[in-house]
Structure formats: C-alpha cells, structure tokens
N, C-alpha and C positions, 0 to 999 in steps of 0.2 A: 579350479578357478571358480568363484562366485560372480554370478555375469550379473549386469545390471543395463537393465535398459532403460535411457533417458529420452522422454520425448518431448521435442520441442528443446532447440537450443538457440531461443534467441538472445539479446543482449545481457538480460539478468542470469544469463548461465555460464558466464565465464570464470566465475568464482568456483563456483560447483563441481566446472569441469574441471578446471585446474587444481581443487583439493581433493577430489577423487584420484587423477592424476597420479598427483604423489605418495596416495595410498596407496596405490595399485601394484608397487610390488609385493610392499611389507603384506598387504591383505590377501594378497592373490584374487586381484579385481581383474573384469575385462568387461568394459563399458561399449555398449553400442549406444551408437549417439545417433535418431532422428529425427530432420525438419525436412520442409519442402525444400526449405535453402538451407545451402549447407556451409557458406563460404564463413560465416563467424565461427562454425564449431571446427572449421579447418583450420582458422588460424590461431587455435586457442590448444588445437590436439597436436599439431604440425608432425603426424603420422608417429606418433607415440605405439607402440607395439602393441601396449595393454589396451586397444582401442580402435574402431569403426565407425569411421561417420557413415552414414547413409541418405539415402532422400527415401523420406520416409512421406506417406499419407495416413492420417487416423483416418479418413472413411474409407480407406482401402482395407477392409475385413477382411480380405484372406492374408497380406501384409500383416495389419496388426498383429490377428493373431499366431501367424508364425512368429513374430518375433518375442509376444509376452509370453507365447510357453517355451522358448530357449532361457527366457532370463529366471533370476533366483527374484529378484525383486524389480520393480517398475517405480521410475520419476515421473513423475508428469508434471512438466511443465507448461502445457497446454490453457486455451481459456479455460476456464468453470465449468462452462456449460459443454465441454468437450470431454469432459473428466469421464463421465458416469460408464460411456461405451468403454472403456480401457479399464474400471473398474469391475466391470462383469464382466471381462476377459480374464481379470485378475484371478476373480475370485471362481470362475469356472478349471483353468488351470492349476490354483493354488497358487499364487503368488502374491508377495507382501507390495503393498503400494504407497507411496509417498506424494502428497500433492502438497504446494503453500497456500491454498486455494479455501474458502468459507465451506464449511460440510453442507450439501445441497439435503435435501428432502430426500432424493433420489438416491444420496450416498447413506443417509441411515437409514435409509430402508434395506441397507443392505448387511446390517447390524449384526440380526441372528446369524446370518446365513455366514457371515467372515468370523466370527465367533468360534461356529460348529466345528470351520476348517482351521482352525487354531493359526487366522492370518491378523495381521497388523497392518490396517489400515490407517498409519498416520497422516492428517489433516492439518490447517492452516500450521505450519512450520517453517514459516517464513520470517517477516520482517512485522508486519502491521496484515495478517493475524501471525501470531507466531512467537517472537522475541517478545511483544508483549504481554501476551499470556505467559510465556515461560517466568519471563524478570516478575511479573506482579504473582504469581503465586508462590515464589520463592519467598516474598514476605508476608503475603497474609498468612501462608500455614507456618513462617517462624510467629507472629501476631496470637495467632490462633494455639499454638504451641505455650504461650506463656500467659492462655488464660485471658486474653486482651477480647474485647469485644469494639469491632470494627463498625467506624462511624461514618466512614467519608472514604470514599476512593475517585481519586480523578485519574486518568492518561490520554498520552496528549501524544502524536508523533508526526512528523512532516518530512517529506524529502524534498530538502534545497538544494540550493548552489552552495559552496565555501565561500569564504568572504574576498580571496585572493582569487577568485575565477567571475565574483558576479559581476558584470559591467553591464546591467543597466537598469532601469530607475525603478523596476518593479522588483528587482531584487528574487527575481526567480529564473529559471530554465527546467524544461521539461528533463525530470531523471528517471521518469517510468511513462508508462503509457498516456499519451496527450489525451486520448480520447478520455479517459478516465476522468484527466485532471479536468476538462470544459464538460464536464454533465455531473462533476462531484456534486454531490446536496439534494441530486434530485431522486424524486420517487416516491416523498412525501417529507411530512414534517419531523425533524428532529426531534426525538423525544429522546426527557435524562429525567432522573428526580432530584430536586435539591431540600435539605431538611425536612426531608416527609412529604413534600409537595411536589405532584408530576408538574412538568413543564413540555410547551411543546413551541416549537419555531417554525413555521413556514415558509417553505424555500424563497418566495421574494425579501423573507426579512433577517435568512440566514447569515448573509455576511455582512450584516450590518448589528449582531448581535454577540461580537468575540470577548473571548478570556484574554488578561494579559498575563504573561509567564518570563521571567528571567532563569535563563539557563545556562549555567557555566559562565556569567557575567555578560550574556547578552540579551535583548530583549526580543521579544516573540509576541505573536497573536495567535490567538487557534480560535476556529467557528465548530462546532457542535457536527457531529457525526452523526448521521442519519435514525440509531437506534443502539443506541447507551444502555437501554433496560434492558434486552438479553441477556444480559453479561452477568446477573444479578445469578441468576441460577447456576451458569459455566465456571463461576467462581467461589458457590457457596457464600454467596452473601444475599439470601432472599428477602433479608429485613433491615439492610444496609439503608440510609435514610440520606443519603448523598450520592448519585451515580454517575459521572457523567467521561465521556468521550468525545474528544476533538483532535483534529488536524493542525498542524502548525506553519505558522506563512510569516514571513517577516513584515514587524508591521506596518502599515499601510496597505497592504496586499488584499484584504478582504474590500476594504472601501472601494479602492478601483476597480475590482471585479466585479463587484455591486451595478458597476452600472451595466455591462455585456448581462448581465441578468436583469435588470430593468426595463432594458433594450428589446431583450426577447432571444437576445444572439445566441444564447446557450440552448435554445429550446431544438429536440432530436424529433422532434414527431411530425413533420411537415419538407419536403421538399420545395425550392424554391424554381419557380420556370427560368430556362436561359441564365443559368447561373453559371455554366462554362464562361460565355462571354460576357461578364459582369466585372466593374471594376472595383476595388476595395471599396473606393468612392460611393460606386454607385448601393454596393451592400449598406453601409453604415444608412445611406438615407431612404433605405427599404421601410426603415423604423422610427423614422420622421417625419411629422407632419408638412402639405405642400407650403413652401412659400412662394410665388411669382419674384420676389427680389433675395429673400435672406439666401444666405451661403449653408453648404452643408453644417459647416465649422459652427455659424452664428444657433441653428437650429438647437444642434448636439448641446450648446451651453445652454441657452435659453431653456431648453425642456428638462435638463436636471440641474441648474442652477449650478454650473463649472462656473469659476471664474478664471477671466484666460490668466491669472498668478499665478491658480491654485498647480500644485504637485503632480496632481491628477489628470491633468490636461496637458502635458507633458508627456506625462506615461503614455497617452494617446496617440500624442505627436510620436514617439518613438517608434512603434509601430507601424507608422505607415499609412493608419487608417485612413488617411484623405487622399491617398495616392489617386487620381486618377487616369493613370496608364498601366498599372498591375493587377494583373486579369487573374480572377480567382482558379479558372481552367478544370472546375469539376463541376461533371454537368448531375444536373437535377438533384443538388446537396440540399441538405437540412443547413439550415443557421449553422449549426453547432459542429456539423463536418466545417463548412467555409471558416465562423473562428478557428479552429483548433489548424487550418491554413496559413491563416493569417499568422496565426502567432507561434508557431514551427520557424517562421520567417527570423524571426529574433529570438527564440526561447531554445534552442538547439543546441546541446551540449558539441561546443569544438573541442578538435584532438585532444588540447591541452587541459579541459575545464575538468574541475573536480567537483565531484557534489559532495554534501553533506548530510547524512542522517542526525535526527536529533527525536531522543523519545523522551518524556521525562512522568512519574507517576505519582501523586500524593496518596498517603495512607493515614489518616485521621481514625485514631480508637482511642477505645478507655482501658485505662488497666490500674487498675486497685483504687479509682473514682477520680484517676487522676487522666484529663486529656492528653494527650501526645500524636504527635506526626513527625512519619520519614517519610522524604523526598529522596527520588530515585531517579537521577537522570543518565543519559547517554547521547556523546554524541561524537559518531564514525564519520572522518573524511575520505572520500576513494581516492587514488589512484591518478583515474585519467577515464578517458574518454567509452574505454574499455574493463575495466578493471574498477566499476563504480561503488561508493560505500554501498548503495540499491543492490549491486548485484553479491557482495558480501555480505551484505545482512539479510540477506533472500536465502541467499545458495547453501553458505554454509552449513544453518540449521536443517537446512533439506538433507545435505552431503551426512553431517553427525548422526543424523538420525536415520540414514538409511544403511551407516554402517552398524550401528548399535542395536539396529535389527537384523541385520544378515548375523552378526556377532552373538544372536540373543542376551543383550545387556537389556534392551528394553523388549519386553514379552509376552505381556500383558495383550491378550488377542482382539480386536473389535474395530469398528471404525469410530476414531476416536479424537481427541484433541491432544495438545502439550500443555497438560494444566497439571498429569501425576509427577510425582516427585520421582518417580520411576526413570521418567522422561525428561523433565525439566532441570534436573542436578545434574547429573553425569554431560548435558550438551552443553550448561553456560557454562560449568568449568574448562570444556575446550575450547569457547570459546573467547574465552579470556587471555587465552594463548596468540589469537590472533587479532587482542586489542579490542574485540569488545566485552568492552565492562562499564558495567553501571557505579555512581558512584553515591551513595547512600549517606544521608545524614539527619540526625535530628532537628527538624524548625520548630517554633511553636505552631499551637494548634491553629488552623484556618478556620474552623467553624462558621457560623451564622448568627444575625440574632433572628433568633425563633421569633419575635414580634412583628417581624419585616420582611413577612415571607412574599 
C-alpha cells in the first residue's frame, strides 16, 4: 500500500478525500486523515477501509513526526504559515509533499536540500494559485511554440454563489475563508503593468478602480490583486508590457464594499474596548462623527453621500447593520474580526447553496506582425453545501498531483510550482473528466492606445 497522509481536513477537503477514496483500491492507497476536528473528515470517509481519521495536532512534534515518516507522501492542507514545520519533517524522513498554498521564503530555501533527496515538493496546486497557473501556461508555451511573441496577459478568478442559490442584494456568500475575504487588498498597493507603464492602487482606492468582464454571457467586475508583477518571471514573460491580476465580484460588489473600507471596518491592527457587549448599532457609529440629534442612519449617508434610493443602502439595510439589540459577543475584536461577524450572519453557505467558480484569462501576442487574442474562461458550479465547486477546484489538482507523484508520472525533484508541462498536461486532462475545462477562443485583440497611457 502507498500511504498518504493528509493534514487538515477542513471544508475544502471533501473533494480530495473523496477522489482519493475511489482511487484507493485500483492505486493501493491508505490515507490517514488529521485535524483537531475530525467530524467533517468522518462524514466524507464514513469508515471506508482504505482509511483513518485521527485527531491529529501539528505542534505536537512527536505526533507529527510519527506520522510523516509512516506516510510515502504528505497533503498539507494546513495555513501557509504552518506548512514549513511538516516541510522539514518531510524532507528529514524523505517524503514527497503537496501543499495549495504560495511557496513561502522558507519553503525555497529548502530547494537544494529536497533536490539532493530526489523529492517533489509540489506548491500552489490548487484553485487560485494552482488551476491558474496550470490553464495559462498550457497556452503561452503552445504561443510560444509557434513563434508568437506575447503582449498582454490578464487573469481574473473569484469564488461566488451560482445564480440559483444567490438571495441577496450583494450577490455574494462566503465559499472559502471570511477572514481572507474582509482583509483581501490589504498589505499595500496593488501593483500590474499596463503597456509598458507600471501602475499602482492603494488600498482605499482599490475597489473603486475595477475591470469589467463578460463571461459565458454574464457580466463581472474584478479589482486588481495585490502584486500582478511576480508573475512576469513564474511564467517566462519578463518583457511582457501588459500584466495584470484580479479577483472577480458580481458587479456592484466592489462599490458597496468600498464603503466598510472607507469606514475603517476592515482594518485588523487594532482591538476595540467592550466589544463583547457592543451592539451592531453601536459598532457602525464607532466610525461616525458625534451628533447630539442625527440618527446613526442620517450620519452613515451624509458622511459618504448614500442616497436613501441608492442600491447601496439597501445592501446595508440587509445586513442588519443598525440592529440595535444584536450584540457583536467577541470581546476585544479588531474592526475586521466584528465585520467578518456581521456578515457570516447573511453571507453563509445553507445546506442547499451551491457556489460557483469562475476563472477567465486573456492572452494578447503577435505572430507573423499580426495581433491576436485567446480568451480562456471557466466556470465550476458545486454541488451543495459540502461538495463546493472551492473544494473541487482546490482538492482535486492536489489529489492528481499527489497520485502522479507517488506514480512517478511527474518527477522532476525540487520545491516547485505547476507551471512545467510535466505537470500541468497530464492533471487538466483528468480533469476534464470531471467537468473542469476551460473554454478557449479567438477575440480580437484588446490592446491600448500607446498615446493614453
């Protein structure tokens, strides 16, 4: 048997677990599954033979490491920042590791050393880093293949709600981590290049500066991604004169957001006193100047010029945000812990809600003096509440890739990304089997005018 240990099985790992699963006789797999909790990876294994849940601790070192030198290879589903200790357990026992997670600093400094020991440390293989690095290098190296010299590259991906599960006015629901999604944009300015000219966005002006996108005949907004230029080297495009990366929201979604960021309400670096016994009410006019007669209500429009028609004030009202009997009940929060409270309250995937992945990528080059662009879109709906397009477009490329490594189809030693063809051909073609595909076509070219830069 080829054992694999998975760590961390929270919501995004029900996909994972379950195509493992069904590999597990034909491969001769036997998965030990741990989390602190264990009751989601219970209900997803329901005492399947090829398989152990456990309660498992990463800071419990002698744990740990009994269990990565039983296994042939390691999942880590873990934060980021929890990766590195299971990484150098890895790479002390010799064992292959798979994370969906961005390569830390700390994880290539571990380069040589999983090199020497001829192990595979594949990186971001996921959804958003992951799928999209795979789909976009699938065409610039055919681009590049036929002699094309590449001008423009955008990619854009968001996790929604489907359009049969959204009910209500912001047209979203949290389908991965809340906390992520109330602190997105920050840590500095957005920087991309457009036509040879750097550009940069500052987070109070980020969501008030989006792209518009039609995909698959419906309409979208994305806001700029924290740092679009990395990407220029990861992909072999260091003189690419167009770069950019953004997020996708249904539109309207960036405007209304704009204001909790105006507000201050996103901001993480500050605790609020007496915040357990605080009423939603009383938060929203933490961030309001005094009046002796105006209403919280009149304040909130008057200081960013809401008009009570507008859409946007609505969105507010839905929320809750003037409630003054619902008590926030976490003491000494930050702004952005209390949002991300508040809007858990309505934004919360029920039993029945399905969400929706939506990635889509433009590729702008020249080839024989002549401009041309393919457009590359995708878009996964899940299941249910359990079984979400997040946790299949997360898991599976984790699941392919850690069997293609046990398998040695992909071999290539180091800690690395899904950007060789090694790697990125043999996993979209599986997983196209289970519905994701991208669907490619030629548009005209999007270009600039170079005089209006």
């Amino acid at each position: 048997m080829k054992n694999i240990l998975i760590i961390g099985a929270g919501k995004s790992s029900s996909s994972l677990l379950k195509y493992l699963l069904q590999k597990s006789e034909k491969e001769q797999l036997f998965l030990t599954i741990g989390d602190l909790t264990v009751a989601h990876a219970n209900t997803i294994v329901m005492h399947h033979k090829n398989a152990n849940v456990i309660v498992f601790d990463v800071f419990n070192t002698l744990q740990r490491q009994k269990e990565i030198k039983k296994a042939d290879l390691v999942i880590s589903m873990l934060p980021a920042r929890l990766h590195i200790e299971v990484a150098k357990d890895c790479l002390h026992f010799k064992k292959h590791l798979v994370t969906a997670s961005y390569v830390s600093n700390e994880m290539k400094n571990l380069n040589d050393a999983v090199k020497k020991s001829n192990l595979v440390f594949m990186n971001e293989i996921g959804l958003d880093p992951g799928l999209d690095h795979m789909s976009a290098m699938k065409i610039i190296d055919a681009i590049k293949a036929k002699k094309g010299k590449m001008l423009l590259f955008e990619s854009f991906c968001g996790g929604l709600i489907a359009p049969e599960s959204d009910t209500n006015l912001w047209n979203y629901k949290f389908t991965w981590n809340p906390r992520n999604v109330v602190l997105a944009g920050q840590g500095g300015a957005a920087m991309f290049i457009q036509e040879g000219t750097y550009k940069y966005i500052p987070y109070h002006k980020l969501f008030r500066r989006t792209e518009f996108l039609e995909i698959e005949g419906s309409k979208y907004e994305a806001y700029a991604n924290r740092d679009s230029l990395k990407y220029r080297s990861m992909y072999g495009l260091e003189h690419i004169a167009t770069m950019y990366r953004g997020t996708i929201r249904k539109v309207g979604f960036s405007r209304a957001w704009n204001i909790f960021v105006q507000l201050g309400m996103t901001d993480d670096s500050y605790t609020i006193e007496n915040s357990e016994d605080m009423s939603y009410r009383d938060f929203i006019n933490l961030f309001l100047g005094y009046s002796p007669s105006d209403s919280v209500e009149l304040k909130l429009r008057s200081y960013l010029n809401i008009d009570q028609d507008d859409i946007m004030w609505e969105k507010l009202i839905e929320l809750d945000l003037f409630n003054n009997t619902k008590k926030i009940k976490l003491k000494n929060a930050t702004p952005a812990k209390i949002l991300q409270k508040i809007l858990e309250d309505s934004w919360t995937l029920q039993q029945e809600d399905k969400d929706m992945i939506v990635m889509q990528h433009l590729f702008g080059y020249e080839e024989n003096g002549i401009k041309k662009q393919i457009e590359s879109s995708l878009v996964v709906k899940g299941e249910n509440q359990y079984y979400t397009a997040m946790a299949k477009t997360v898991g599976l490329p984790l699941g392919i890739a850690a069997l293609k490594i046990l398998n040695k189809e992909i071999k290539t030693p180091g800690v690395q990304i899904p950007i060789a063809k090694e790697v990125y051909q043999p996993i979209l073609k599986e997983l196209e089997n289970f519905g994701i595909v991208f669907k490619e076509k030629e548009v005209p070219y999007l270009g600039y005018n170079p005089n209006h830069v």
